[in-house]
Each structure stands twice: as structure tokens, then as C-alpha cells.
Backbone bond lengths (Angstrom), bond angles and torsions (degrees), N, CA, C in turn:
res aa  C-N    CA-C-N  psi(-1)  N-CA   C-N-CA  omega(-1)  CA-C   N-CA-C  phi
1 X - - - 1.467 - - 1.516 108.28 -
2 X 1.226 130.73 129.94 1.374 145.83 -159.26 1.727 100.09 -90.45
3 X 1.580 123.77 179.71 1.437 101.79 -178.84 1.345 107.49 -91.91
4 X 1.410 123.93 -4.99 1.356 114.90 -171.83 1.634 112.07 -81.63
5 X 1.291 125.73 -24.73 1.280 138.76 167.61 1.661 99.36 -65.21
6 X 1.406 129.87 -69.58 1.613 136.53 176.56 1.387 114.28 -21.93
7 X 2.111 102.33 -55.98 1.480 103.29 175.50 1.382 109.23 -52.77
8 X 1.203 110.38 -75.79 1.954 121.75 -179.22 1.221 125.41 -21.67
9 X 1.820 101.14 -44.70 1.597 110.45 174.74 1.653 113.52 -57.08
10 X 1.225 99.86 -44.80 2.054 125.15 -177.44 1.489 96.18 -51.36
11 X 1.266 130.30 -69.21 1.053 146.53 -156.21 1.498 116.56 -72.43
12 X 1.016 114.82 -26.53 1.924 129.86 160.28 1.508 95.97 -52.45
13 X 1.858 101.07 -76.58 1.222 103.09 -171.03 1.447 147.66 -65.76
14 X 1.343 105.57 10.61 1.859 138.67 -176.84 1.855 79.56 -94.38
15 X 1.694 127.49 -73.55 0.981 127.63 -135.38 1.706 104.35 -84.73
16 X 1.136 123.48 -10.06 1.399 120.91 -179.26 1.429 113.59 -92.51
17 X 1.607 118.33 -15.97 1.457 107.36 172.33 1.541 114.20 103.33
18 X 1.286 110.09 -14.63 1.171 124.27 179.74 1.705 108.73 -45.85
19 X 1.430 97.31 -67.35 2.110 91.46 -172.82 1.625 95.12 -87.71
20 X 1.868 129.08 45.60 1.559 79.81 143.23 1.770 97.71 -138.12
21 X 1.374 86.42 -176.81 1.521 91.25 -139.60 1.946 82.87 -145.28
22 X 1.513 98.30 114.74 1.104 138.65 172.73 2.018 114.09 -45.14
23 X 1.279 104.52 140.25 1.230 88.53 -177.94 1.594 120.90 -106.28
24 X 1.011 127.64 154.74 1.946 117.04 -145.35 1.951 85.32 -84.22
25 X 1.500 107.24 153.42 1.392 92.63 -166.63 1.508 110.33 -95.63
26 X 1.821 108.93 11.39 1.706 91.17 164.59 1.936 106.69 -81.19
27 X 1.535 118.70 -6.46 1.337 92.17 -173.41 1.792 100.21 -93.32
28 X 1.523 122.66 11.09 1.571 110.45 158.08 1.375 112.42 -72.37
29 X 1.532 112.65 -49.97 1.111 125.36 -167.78 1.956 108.69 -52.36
30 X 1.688 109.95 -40.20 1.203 117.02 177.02 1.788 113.29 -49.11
31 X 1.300 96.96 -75.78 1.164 119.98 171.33 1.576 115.74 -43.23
32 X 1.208 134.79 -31.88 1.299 109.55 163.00 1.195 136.11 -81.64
33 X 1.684 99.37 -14.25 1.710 124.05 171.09 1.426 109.97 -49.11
34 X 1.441 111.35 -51.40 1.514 116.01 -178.76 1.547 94.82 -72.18
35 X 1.080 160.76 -13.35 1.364 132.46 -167.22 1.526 90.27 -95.59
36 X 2.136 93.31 154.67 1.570 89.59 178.35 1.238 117.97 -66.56
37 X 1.605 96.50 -175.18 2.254 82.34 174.71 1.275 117.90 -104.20
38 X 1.264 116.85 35.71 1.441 123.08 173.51 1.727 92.60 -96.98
39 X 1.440 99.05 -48.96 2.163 93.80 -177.28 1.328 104.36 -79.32
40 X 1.183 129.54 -8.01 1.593 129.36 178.10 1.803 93.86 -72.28
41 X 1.053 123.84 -59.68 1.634 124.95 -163.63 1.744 106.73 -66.26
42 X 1.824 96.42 -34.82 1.652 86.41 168.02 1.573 130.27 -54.96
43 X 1.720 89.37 -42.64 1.208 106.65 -165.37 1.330 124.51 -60.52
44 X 1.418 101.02 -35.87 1.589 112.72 173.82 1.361 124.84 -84.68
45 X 1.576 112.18 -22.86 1.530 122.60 150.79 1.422 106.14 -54.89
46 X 1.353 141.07 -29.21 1.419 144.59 -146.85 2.363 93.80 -100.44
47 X 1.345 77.90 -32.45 1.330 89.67 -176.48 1.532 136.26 -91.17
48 X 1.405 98.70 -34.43 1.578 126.16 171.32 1.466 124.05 -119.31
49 X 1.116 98.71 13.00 1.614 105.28 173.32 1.298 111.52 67.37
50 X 1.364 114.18 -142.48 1.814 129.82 164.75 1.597 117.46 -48.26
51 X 1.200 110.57 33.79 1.423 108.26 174.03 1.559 115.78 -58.65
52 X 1.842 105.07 -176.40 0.954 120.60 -177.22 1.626 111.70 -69.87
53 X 0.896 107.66 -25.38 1.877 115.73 -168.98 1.416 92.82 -83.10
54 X 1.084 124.78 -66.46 1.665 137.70 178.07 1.533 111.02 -37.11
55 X 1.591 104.02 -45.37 1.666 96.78 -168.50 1.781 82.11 -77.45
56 X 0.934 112.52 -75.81 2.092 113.14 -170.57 1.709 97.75 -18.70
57 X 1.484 124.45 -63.93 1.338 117.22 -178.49 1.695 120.19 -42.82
58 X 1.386 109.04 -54.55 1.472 116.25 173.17 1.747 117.89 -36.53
59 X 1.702 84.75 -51.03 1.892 91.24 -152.76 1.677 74.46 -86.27
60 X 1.210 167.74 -61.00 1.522 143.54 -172.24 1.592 120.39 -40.33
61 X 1.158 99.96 -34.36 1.453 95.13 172.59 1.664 122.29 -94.82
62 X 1.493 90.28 -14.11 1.777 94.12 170.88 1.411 109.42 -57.22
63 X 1.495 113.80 -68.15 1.722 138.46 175.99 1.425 101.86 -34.41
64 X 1.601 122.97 -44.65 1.405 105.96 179.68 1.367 108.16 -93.01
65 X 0.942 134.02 -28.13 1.117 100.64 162.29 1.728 127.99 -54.66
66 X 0.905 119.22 -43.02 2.081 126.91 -179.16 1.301 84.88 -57.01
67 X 1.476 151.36 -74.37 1.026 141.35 -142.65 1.787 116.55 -89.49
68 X 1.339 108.78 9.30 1.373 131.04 166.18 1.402 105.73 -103.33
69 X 1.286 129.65 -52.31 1.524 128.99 149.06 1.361 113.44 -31.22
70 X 1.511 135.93 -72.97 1.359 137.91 -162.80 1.536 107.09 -62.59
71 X 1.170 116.35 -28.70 1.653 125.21 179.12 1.239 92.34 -72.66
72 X 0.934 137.82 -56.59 1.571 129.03 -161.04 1.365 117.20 -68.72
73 X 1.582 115.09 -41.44 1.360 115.29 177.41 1.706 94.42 -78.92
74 X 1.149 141.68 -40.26 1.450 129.01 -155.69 1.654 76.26 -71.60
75 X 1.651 147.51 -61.98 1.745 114.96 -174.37 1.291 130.40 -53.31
76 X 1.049 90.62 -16.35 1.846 100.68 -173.25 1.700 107.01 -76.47
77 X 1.282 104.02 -41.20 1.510 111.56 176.73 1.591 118.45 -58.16
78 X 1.730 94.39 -39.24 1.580 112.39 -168.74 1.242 96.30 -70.26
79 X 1.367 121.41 -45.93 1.653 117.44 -171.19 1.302 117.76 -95.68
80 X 1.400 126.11 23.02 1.464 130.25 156.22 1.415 114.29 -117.51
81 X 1.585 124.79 -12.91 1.419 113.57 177.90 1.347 101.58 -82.79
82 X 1.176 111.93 147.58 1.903 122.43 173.91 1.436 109.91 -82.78
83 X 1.817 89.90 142.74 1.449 98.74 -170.82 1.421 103.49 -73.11
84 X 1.332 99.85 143.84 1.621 115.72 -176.86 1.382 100.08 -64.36
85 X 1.514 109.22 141.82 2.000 130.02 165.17 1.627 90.72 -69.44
86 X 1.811 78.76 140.65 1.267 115.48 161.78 1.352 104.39 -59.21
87 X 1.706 121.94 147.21 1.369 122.31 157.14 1.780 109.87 -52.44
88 X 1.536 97.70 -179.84 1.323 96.04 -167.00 1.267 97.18 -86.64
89 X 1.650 129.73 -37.82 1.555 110.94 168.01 0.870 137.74 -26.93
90 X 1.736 113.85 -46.35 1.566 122.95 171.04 1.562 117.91 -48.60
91 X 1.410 85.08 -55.83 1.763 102.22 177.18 1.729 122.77 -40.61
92 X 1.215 96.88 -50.60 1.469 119.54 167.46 1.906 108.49 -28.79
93 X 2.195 87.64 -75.41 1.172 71.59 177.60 1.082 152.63 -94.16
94 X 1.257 106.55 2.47 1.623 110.97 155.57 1.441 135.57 -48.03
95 X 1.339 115.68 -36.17 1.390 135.87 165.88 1.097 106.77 -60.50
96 X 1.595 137.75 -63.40 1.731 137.38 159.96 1.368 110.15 -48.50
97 X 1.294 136.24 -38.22 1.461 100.97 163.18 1.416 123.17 -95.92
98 X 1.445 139.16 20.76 0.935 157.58 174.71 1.551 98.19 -75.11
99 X 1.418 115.31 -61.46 1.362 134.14 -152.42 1.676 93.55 -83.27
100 X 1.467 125.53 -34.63 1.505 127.88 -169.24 1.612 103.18 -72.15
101 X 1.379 109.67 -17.96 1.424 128.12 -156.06 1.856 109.69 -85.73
102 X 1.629 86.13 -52.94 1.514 104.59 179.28 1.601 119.72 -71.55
103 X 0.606 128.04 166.75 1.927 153.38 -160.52 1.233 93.41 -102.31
104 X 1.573 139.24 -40.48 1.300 113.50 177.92 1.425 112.22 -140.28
105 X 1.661 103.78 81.58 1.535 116.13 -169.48 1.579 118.38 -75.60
106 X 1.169 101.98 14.02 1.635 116.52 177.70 1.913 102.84 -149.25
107 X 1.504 75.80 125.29 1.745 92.87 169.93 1.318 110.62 -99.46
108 X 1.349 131.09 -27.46 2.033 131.01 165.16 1.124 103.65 -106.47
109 X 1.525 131.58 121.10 1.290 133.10 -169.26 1.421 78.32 -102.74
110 X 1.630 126.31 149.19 1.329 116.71 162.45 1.889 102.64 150.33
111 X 1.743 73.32 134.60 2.085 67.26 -173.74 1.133 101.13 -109.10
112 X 1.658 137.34 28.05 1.079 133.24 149.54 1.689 122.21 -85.58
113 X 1.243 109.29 123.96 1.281 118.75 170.03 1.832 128.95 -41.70
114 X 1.860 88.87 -40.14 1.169 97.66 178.02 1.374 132.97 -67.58
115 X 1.541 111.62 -27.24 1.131 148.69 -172.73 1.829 109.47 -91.22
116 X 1.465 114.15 -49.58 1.405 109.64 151.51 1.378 135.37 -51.76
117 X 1.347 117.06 -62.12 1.957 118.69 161.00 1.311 119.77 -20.79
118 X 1.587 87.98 -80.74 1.831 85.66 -169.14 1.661 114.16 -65.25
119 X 1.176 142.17 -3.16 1.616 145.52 144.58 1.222 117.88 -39.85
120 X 1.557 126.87 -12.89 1.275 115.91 179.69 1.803 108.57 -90.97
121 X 1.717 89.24 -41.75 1.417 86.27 -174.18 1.689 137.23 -24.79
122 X 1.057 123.68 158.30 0.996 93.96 -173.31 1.751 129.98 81.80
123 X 1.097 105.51 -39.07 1.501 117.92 177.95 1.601 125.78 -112.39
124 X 1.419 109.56 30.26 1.697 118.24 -147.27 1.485 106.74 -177.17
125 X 1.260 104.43 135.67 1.794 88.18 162.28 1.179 114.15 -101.54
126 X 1.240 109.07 36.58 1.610 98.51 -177.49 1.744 92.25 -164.70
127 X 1.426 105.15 148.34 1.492 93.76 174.78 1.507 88.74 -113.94
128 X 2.225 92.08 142.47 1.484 111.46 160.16 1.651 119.04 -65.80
129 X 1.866 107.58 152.75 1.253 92.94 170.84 1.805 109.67 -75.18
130 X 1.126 118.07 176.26 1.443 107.93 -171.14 2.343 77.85 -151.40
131 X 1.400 93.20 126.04 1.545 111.31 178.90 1.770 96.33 -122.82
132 X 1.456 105.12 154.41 1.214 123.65 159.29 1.293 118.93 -97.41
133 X 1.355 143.93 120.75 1.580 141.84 -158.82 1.944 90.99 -128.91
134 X 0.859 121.85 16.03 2.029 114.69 -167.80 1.251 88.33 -51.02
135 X 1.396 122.39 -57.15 1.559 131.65 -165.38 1.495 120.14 -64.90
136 X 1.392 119.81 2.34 1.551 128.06 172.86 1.628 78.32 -110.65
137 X 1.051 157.48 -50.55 1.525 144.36 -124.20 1.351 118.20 108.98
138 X 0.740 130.89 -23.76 1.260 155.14 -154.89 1.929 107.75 -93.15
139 X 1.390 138.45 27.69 1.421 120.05 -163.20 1.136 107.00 -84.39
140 X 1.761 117.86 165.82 0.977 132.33 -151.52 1.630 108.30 -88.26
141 X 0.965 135.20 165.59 1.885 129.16 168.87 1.087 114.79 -114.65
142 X 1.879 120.81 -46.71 1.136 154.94 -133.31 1.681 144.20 104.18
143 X 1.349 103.87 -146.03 1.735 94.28 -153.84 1.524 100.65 -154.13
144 X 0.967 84.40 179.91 1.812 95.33 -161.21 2.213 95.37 -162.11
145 X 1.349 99.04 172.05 1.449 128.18 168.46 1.354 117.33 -118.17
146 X 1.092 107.04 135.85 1.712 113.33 177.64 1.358 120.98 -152.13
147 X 1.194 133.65 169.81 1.413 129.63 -155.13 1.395 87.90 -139.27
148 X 1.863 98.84 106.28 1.519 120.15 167.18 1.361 119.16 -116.70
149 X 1.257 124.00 157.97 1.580 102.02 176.86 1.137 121.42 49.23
150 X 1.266 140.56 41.18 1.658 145.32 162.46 1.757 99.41 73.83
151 X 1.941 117.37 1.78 1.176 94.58 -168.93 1.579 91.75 -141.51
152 X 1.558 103.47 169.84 1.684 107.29 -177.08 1.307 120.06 -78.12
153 X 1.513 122.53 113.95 1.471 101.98 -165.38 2.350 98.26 -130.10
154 X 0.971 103.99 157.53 1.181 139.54 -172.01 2.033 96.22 -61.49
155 X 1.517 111.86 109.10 1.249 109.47 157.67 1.281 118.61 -132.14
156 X 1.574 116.97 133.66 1.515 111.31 -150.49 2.116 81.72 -135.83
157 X 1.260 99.33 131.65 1.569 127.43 -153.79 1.713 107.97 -108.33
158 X 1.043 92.63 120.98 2.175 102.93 -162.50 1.255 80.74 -119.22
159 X 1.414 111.81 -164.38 1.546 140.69 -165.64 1.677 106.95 -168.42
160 X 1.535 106.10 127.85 1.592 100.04 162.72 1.628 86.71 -118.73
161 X 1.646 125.00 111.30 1.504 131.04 174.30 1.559 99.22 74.57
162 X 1.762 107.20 -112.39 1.616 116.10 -165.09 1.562 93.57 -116.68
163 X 0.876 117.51 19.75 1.878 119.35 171.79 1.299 122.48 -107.46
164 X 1.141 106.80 107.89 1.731 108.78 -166.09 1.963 104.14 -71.09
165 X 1.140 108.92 144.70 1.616 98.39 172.91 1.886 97.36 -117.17
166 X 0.790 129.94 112.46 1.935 134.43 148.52 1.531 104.32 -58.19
167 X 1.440 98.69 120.42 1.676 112.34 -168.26 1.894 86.73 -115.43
168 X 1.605 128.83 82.62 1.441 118.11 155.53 1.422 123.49 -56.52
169 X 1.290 126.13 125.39 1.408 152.25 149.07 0.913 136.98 -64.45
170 X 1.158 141.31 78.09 1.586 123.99 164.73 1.612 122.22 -148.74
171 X 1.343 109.63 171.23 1.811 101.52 -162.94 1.314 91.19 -74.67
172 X 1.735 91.85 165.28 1.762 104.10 -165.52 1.311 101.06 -94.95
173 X 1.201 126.58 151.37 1.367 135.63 -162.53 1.757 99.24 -133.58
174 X 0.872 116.29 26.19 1.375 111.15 -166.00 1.155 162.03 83.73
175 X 1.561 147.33 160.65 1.373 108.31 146.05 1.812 104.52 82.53
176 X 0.902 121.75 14.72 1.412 107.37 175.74 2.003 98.95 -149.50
177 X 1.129 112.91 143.03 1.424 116.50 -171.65 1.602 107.69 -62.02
178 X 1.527 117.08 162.66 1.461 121.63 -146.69 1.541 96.68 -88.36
179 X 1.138 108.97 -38.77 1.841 121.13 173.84 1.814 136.49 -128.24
180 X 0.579 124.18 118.40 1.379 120.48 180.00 1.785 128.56 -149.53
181 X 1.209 127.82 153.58 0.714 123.41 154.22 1.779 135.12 -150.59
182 X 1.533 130.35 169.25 1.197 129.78 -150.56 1.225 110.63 -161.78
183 X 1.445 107.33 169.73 1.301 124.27 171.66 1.749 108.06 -131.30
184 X 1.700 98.92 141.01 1.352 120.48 -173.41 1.235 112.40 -145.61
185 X 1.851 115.93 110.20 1.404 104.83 143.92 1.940 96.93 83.44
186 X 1.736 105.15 0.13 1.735 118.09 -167.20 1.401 111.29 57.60
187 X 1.455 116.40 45.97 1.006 138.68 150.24 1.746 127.61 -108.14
188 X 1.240 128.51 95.97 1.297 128.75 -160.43 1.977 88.07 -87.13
189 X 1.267 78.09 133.50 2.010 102.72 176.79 1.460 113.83 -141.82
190 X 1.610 99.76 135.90 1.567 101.02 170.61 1.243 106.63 -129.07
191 X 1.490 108.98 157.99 1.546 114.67 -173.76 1.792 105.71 -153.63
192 X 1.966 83.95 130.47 1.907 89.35 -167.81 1.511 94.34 -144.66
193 X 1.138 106.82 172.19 1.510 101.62 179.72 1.540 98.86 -157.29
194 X 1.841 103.86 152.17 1.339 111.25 -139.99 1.412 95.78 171.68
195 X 1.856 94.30 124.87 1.690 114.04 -163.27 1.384 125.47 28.06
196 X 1.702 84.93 58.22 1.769 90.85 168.67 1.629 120.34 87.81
197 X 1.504 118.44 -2.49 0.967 145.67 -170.55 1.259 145.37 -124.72
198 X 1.143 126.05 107.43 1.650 129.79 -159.14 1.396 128.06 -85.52
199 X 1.569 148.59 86.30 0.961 138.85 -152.37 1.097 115.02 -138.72
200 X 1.746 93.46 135.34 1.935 119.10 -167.72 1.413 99.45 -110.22
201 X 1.880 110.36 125.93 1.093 90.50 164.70 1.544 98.79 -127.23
202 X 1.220 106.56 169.68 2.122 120.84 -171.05 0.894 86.69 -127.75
203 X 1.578 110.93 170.51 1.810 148.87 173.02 1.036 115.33 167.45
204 X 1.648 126.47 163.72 1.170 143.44 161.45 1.858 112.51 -91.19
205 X 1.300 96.44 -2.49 1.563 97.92 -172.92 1.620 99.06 -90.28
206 X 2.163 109.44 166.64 1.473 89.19 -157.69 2.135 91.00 -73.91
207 X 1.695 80.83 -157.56 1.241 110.55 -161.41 1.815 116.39 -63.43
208 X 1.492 85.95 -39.05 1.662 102.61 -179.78 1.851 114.50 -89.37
209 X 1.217 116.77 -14.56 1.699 113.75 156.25 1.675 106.27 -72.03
210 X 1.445 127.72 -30.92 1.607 119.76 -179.32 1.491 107.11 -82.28
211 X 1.515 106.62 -24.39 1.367 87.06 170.91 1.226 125.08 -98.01
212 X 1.007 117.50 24.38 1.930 132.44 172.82 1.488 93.18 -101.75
213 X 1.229 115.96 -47.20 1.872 94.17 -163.05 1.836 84.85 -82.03
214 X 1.068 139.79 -39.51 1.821 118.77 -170.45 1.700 85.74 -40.95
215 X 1.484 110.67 -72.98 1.529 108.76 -153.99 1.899 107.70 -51.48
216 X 1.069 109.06 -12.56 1.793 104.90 165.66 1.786 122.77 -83.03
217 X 1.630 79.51 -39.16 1.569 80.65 174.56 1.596 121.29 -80.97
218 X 1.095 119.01 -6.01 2.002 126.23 161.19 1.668 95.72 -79.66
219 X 1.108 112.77 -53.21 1.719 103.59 -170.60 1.514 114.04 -52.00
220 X 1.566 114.25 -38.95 1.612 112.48 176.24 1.518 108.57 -84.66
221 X 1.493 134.17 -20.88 1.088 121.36 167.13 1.433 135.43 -56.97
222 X 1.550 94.15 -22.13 1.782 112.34 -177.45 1.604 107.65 -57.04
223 X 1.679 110.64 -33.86 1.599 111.95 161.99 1.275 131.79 -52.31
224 X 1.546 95.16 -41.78 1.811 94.40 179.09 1.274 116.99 -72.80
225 X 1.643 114.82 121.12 1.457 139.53 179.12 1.846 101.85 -54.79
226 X 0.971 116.89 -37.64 1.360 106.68 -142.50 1.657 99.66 177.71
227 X 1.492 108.24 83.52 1.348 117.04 173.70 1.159 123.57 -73.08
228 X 1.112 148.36 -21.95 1.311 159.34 -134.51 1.884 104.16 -129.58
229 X 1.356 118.43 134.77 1.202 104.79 -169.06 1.984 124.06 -73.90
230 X 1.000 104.93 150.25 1.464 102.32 177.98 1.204 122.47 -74.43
């Protein structure tokens, strides 16, 4: 037999099936046991298409992904919305210890009333009323400007003994209850509002000397005609 017949003969016997020989199906079953199960799920995706393992693989990684998405926008949200303002109480006291802090917690030194008032002008759109209380206990020192509420407002500075009280001023804007009072930070504060007018007062003194001078400082306000400027 020549080689061209040899090839031909070879080539029958490749194409009829004769030498191959099937593999028994516990050694698939073996053999896939040992593979991990990350190539086991390929494999049978590779094998069965859209199977059951394949679709479960898909939709696990779908879900993480959306919920890797939603995390990302819920930080993104967190770190672009602005942190919410302090109430104005807070505000308050930051400004009183701001001012207890500084070297020159009064810009009008002066225990005249008359001499305090007209100091704002000019610095306000509105002028505070400004009372003398010496004769309750209560006398005046002076005043200062400060930035409450996003706006410039009027603080005019008494004394009960060696305790300074910051009396804030400003027109009432609403929206906030007619009387109250609190403690902050061991700072006793009251806040009332009256002819058009909103007023915070602070101290380190106790609770019941601030609430004797509020009730002095409504009794002399009952004089003022017309707090608010014309």
C-alpha cells in the first residue's frame, strides 16, 4: 500500500467514529466537582446557555450594581446639600461668647441711653428701642452690632452686678413663639417679642435675675410709642 492509500485509509478511520470513545458520565460529573464554582457556573452557562445559574449570576450582579449606584448618589446628595443653620438661639450664643471672648465686646461704651440710640443709626435699618433700667438693677453699659439671622442686628449690653446681660433686637419676622425661655451651654436666655419687636436676652447670671430684668424691660417698653424707624 503506497502512502496515498495509508493517508485515505487514516482518514476513513478518524471520520467514522470508530476510535472515539465517550467519556463515562461519573468522570464529568468528577471533574467538574473539582472546578471552583465560579468556572463551574461559567461552564454551564458555556454549556446551557440562559440557564438557571447564569440567569441568578446576571440578576446578583445586576442588584449590585443598582445598589452601588444608589450609594453613590445617596453621598453625592449628602455632600452637596448644605448643612442646615443653627436656630437662632444657638446663634445667640455664639455671638455672647464670641463677644465675652474678644477685647472689645462693646463698640458704644456709655450708660446713657441717649447716647446709645442714636449710635446705631446709620448701622441698621431700623432703630432699636434702647431703655435705661439702673433703677431696677439692671444699668445700661452699651452696645455693639452683630450678625444674627443672616442679618445685622442691634445688641445693647446691661449688667445685673458683674454679669453682663446682651439684650438682641430686632424686628419680628415671625414664626417664632411670643415668649419663652431657656438654658444653653449654662447660659440662661429669654426670648419675647413686643411692638413689632423681637428680643433675645443672654447671661451667665442665674435664671430668675433674667427673668426680673425681661419683666422690667416690657414695663419700660410700654413707653415706647413707636420702636421701629419712621
Amino acid at each position: 500500500m503506497d502512502k496515498k492509500e495509508t493517508f485515505n485509509s487514516l482518514g476513513s478511520v478518524l471520520r467514522d467514529g470508530s476510535l472515539y470513545h465517550r467519556a463515562p458520565p461519573h468522570l464529568r460529573a468528577r471533574v467538574l466537582a473539582e472546578l471552583p464554582r465560579e468556572s463551574t457556573r461559567r461552564t454551564v452557562f458555556a454549556w446551557s446557555g440562559f440557564t438557571t445559574d447564569g440567569v441568578r449570576a446576571w440578576l446578583n450582579g445586576g442588584v449590585t450594581g443598582i445598589a452601588v449606584c444608589a450609594l453613590a448618589l445617596s453621598a453625592a446628595s449628602l455632600i452637596q446639600r448644605p448643612t442646615p443653620t443653627g436656630s437662632i438661639g444657638q446663634e445667640i450664643v455664639s455671638s455672647h461668647v464670641r463677644a465675652l471672648l474678644s477685647q472689645h465686646p462693646i463698640d458704644v461704651v456709655s450708660t446713657d441711653q441717649h447716647t446709645v440710640k442714636p449710635w446705631f443709626n446709620g448701622k441698621l435699618d431700623y432703630t432699636p428701642p434702647v431703655v435705661d433700667l439702673a433703677a431696677q438693677g439692671f444699668p445700661l453699659v452699651g452696645g455693639r452690632t452683630d450678625y444674627v439671622g443672616h442679618r445685622t442686628v442691634a445688641v445693647l449690653i446691661y449688667r445685673y452686678q458683674k454679669h453682663p446681660i446682651d439684650l438682641y433686637v430686632f424686628p419680628d419676622a415671625g414664626g417664632m413663639p411670643a415668649s419663652a425661655a431657656r438654658a444653653s451651654d449654662g447660659y440662661a436666655m429669654a426670648h419675647w417679642q413686643r411692638n413689632g419687636m423681637t428680643y433675645w436676652a443672654i447671661t451667665d447670671a442665674q435664671s430668675t435675675h433674667l427673668r426680673a430684668f425681661e419683666q422690667a424691660m416690657q414695663a419700660e417698653e410700654d413707653h415706647d410709642e413707636n420702636p421701629l424707624r419712621e
